[in-house]
C-alpha positions in Angstrom: -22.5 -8.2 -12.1 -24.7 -8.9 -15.0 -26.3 -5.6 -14.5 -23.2 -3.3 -14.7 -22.0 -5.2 -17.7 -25.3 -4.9 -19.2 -24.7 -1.2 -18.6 -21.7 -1.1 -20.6 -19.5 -1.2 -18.1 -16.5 -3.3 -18.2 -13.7 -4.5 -15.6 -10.5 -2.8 -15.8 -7.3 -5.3 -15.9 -5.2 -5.6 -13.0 -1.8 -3.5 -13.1 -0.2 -4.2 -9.6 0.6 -7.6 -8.8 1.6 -8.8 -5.2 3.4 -12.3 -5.0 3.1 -13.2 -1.2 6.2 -15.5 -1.8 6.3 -16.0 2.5 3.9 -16.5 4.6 5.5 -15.6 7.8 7.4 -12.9 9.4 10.6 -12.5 11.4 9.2 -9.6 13.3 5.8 -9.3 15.4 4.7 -6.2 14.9 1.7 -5.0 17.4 -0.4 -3.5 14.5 0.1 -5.9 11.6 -3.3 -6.7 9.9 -1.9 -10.1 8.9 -1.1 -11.7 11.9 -2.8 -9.8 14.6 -6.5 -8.8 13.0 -9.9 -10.5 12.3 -8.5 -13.0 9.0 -6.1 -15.5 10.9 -5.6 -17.5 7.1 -2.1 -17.5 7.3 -2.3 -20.2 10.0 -3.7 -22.5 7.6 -1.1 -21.3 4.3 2.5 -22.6 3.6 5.3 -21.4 4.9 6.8 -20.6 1.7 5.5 -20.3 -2.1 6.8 -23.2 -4.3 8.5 -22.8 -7.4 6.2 -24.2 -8.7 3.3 -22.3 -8.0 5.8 -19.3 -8.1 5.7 -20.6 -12.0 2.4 -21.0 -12.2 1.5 -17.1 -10.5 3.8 -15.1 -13.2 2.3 -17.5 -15.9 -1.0 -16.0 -15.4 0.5 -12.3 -14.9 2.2 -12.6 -18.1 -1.0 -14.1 -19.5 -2.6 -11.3 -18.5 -0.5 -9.0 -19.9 -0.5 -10.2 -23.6 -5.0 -10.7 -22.9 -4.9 -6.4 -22.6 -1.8 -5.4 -24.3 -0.6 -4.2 -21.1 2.6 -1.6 -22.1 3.8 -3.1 -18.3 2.8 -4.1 -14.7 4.4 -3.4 -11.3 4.6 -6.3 -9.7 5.7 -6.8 -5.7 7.7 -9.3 -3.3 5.7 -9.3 -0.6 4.8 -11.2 2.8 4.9 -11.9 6.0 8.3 -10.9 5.4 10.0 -12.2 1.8 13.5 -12.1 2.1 13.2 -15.1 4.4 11.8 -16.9 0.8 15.7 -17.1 0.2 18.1 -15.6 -2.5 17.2 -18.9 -4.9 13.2 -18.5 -4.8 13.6 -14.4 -5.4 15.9 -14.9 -8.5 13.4 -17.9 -9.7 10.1 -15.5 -9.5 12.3 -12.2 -11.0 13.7 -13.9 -14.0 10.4 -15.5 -14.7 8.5 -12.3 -14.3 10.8 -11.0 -17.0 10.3 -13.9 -19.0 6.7 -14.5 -19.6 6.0 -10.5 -19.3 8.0 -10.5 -22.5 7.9 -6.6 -24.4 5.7 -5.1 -21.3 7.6 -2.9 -18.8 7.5 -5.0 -15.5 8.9 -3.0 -12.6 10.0 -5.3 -9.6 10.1 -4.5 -6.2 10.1 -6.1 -2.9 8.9 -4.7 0.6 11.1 -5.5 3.1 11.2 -5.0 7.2 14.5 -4.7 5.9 16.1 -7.0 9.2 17.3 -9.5 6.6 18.6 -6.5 4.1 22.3 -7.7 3.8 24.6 -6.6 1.2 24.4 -9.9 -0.1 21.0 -9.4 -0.9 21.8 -5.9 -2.6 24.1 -7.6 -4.5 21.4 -9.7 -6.0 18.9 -7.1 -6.5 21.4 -4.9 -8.1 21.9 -7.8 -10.9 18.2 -8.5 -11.0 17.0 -5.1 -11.2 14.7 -5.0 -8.1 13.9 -1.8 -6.6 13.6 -1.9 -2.3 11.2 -0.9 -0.1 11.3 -0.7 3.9 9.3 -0.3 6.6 10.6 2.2 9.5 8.6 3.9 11.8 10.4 7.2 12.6 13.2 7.3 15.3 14.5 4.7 17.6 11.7 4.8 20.0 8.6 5.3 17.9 9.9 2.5 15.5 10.7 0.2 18.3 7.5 1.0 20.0 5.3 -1.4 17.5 8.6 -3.1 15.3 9.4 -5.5 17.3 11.0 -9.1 16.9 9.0 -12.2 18.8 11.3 -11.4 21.5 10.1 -8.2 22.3 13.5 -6.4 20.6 13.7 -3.8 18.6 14.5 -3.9 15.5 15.7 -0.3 14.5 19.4 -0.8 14.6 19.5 -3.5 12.0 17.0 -1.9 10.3 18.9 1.3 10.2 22.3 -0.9 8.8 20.4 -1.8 6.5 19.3 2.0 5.2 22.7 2.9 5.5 23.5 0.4 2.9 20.7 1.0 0.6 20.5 4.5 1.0 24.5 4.1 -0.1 26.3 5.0 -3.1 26.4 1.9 -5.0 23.1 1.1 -4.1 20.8 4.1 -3.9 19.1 3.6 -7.3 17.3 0.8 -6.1 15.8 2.5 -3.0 12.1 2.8 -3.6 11.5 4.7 -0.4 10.0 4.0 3.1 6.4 2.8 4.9 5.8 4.9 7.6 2.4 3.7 9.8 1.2 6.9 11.5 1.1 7.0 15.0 -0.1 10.5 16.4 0.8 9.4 20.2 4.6 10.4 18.7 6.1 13.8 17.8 5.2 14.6 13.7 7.8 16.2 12.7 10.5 14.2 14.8 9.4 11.4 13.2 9.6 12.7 9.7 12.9 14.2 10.5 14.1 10.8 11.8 12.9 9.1 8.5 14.7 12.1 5.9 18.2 11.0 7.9 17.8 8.2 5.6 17.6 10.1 2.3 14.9 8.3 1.1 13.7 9.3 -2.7 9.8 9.0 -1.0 7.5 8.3 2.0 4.4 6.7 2.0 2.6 7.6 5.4 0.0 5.1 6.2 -3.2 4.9 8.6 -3.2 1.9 10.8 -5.9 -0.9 9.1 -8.8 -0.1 11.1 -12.7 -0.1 10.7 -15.4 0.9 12.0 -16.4 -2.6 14.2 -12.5 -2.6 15.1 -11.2 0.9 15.7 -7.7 2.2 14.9 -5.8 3.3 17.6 -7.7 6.7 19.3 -10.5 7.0 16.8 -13.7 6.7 18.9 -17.0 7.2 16.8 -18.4 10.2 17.4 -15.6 12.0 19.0 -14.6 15.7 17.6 -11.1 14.2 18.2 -9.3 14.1 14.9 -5.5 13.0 15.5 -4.5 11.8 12.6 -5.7 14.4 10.5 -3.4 16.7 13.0 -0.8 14.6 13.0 -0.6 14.8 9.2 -1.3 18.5 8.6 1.9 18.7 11.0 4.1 17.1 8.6 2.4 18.0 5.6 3.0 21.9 6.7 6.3 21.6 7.5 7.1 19.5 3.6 5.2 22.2 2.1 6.8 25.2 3.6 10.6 23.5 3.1 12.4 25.5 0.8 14.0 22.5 -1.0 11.8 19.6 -1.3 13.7 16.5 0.4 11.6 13.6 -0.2 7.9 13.1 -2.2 5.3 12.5 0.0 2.7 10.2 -2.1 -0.2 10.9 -0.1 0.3 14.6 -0.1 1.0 14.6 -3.3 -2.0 12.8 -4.4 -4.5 15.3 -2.6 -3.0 18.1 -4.3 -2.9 16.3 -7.9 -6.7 15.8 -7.1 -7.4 19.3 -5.5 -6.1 20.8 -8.5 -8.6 18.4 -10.7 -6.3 15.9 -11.2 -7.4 11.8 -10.5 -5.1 10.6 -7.3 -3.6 7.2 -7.6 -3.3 6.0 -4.8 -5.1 3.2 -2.6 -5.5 4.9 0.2 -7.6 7.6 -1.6 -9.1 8.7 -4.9 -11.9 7.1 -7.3 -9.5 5.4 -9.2 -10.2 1.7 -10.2 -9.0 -0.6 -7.8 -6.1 -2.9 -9.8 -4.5 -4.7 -7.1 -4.3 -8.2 -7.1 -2.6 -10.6 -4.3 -1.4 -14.1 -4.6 -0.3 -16.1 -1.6 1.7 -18.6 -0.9 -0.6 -21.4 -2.0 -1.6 -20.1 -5.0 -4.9 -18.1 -3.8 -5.9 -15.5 -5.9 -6.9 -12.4 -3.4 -8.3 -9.0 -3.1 -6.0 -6.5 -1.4 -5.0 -8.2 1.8 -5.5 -4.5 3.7 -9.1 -6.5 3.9 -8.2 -8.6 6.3 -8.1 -6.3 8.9 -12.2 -6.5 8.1 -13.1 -10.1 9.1 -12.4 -13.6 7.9 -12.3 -14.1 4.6 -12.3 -10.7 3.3 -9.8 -10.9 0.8 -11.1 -13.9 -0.3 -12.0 -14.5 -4.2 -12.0 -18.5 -4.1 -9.8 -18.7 -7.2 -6.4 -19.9 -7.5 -3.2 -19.6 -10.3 -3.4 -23.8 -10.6 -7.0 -23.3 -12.4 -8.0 -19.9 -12.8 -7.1 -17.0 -14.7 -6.9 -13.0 -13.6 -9.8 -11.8 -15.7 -11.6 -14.9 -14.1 -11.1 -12.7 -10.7 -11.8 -10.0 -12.5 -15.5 -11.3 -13.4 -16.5 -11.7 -9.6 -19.0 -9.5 -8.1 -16.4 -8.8 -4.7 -13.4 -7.1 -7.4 -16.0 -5.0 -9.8 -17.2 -3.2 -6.1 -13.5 -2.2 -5.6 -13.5 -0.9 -9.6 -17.4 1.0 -9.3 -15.5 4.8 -8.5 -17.9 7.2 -7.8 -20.8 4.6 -7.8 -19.0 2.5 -5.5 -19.1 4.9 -2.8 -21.8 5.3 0.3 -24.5 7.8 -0.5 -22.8 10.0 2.8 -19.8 10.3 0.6 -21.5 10.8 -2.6 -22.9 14.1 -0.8 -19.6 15.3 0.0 -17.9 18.0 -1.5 -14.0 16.5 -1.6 -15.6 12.9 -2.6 -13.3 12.6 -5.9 -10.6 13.6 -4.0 -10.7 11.6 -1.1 -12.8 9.0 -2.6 -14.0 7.4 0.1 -10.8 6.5 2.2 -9.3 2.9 1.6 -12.0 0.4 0.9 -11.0 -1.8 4.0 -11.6 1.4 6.2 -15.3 1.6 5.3 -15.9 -1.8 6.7 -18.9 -1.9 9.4 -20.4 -5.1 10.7 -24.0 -5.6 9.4 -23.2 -2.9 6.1 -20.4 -4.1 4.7 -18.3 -1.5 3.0 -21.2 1.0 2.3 -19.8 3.5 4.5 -17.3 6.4 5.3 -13.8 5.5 5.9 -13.4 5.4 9.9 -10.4 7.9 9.0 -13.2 10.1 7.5 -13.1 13.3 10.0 -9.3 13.1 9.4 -9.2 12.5 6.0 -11.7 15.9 5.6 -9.6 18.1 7.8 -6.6 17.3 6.1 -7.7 17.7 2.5 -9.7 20.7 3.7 -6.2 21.7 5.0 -4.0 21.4 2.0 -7.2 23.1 -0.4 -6.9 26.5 1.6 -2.7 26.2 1.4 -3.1 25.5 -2.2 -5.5 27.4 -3.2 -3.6 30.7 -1.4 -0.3 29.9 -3.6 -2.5 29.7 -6.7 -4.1 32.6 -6.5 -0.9 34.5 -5.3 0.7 32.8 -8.2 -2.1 34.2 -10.7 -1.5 37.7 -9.6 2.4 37.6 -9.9 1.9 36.9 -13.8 -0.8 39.5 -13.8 
């Protein structure tokens, strides 16, 4: 750390804050990375966050703020599942948030499974000014193929209630837009059909959390296989080719904002400075908690709101390697050709037992077949485009 300061180089200020505000979930879904992968902390965590280390969190966010003049944060209700924090402990944590963020922008959403998603709860949001995301997995059967409640039910009808609701008149200017985790066992385009039904205003698809010591679903390493890079050219192709654009796809649109030299903002990809920042239920100051899908401890910074600050986080060794960019990344990626574009893959997909994070995302084949994809598509309307204003 002393080095790369010594260098010149400095941290760069968190911007996205996630308030874990509950700890546990009221669905037990087969491919969540917080209950069902190597970090098992949550065991050990309250239930719920307290008001007062609720208080104590946006404190330090709004301290943060007013240390590097921040003209606004994003800052998300997260969990386990955080509508089961009750309608008193959201409107506590909102109106503080406004509070101590004082002249800054601070845009508040939560990320819901969307079970819980009442009208009640729109109500509320509507008042509070809280944008909502949800989590749906395509159609009936793909959702409830992984989404399901401790029972074994499914939980796409109420989740789909819910949609209808949000997705509603009165409503729809809160809808963020919806969390898709790929699965390329199921039909592409079905399931992006199944999610435009809902009108949302965007889709983020995501890889399952994944690494090289603990696979994702049908990634084996060394196979030519590369299903998730199919599964995604599929939909990607048939957004593309629409004639009227439904929905924004962030991760396609990131690609192409990088392809065409742009710097993609996005987690998932891209060389951007890593500005997340997680705090849980007790207060613990975290890196992203995608990390815990890597082993125990991960996400870990040892800090916490009661008696440390942000930039103290920001000083450790563990958050400057999520910040390094282009210097961050293995020296396979450093060789490729789309490295600023795909920027290594998410940093908890790099994770390898015995190297750490010095490597490849395990999504890299599909990751480089899909970017490869969209360059040729793009680059063909560019240069059809250049000879139409010839």
């Amino acid at each position: 750390m002393e080095a790369l300061l010594a260098r010149g180089w400095r941290p760069v200020p968190f911007h996205d804050f996630i308030l874990k505000i509950h700890a546990r979930c009221d669905l037990s879904c087969d491919y969540c990375y917080m209950y069902r992968s190597a970090d098992q902390g949550w065991r050990e965590r309250p239930r719920v966050m307290s008001p007062t280390v609720a208080s104590q969190a946006v404190s330090r966010i709004g301290e943060h703020v007013r240390t590097h003049v921040l003209s606004g944060v994003n800052v998300t209700l997260h969990g386990g599942e955080p509508l089961l924090a009750g309608p008193e402990l959201i409107t506590h944590v909102v109106r503080a948030v406004r509070r101590e963020t004082g002249g800054a922008t601070a845009r508040i959403q939560i990320q819901t499974n969307g079970v819980r998603l009442t009208e009640t709860y729109l109500r509320l949001f509507d008042q509070l000014d809280v944008r909502v995301g949800v989590s749906l997995d395509g159609d009936r059967a793909a959702h409830d193929a992984h989404r399901r409640d401790a029972g074994g039910r499914g939980s796409y009808d109420a989740i789909s209630r819910a949609l209808r609701r949000l997705a509603g008149g009165s409503f729809a200017h809160l809808y963020a837009g919806l969390l898709c985790v790929v699965d390329p066992r199921r039909d592409p385009i079905a399931t992006y059909e199944a999610l435009l039904t809902f009108t949302p205003p965007s889709v983020d698809f995501l890889l399952p959390h994944g690494n090289w010591s603990a696979p994702p679903p049908l990634r084996q390493e060394g196979s030519p296989r590369r299903p998730y890079g199919k599964w995604l050219i599929a939909v990607f192709d048939h957004w593309y080719d629409a004639s009227r654009k439904l929905t924004r796809i962030r991760l396609f649109e990131e690609i192409i904002n990088g392809l065409l030299g742009g710097t993609p903002h996005a987690e998932s990809l891209g060389l951007e400075p890593d500005r997340i920042v997680v705090v849980e239920t007790d207060g613990a100051i975290e890196r992203s908690d995608a990390l815990k899908s890597a082993y125990e401890g991960a996400a870990a910074t040892g800090l916490n709101v009661v008696d440390a600050s942000f930039d103290d986080a920001l000083r450790l060794p563990v958050v400057a390697g999520g910040q390094l960019g282009y210097e961050g990344l293995s020296k396979t990626c450093r060789a490729c050709a789309i490295a600023r574009v795909c920027g290594g893959g998410m940093y908890a997909h790099r994770y390898r037992r015995g190297s750490g994070f010095a490597n490849p995302s395990v999504y890299c084949a599909d990751l480089y077949l899909l970017i490869g994809h969209i360059r040729r598509r793009v680059a063909r309307d560019v240069v059809a485009l250049r000879a139409g204003l010839r």
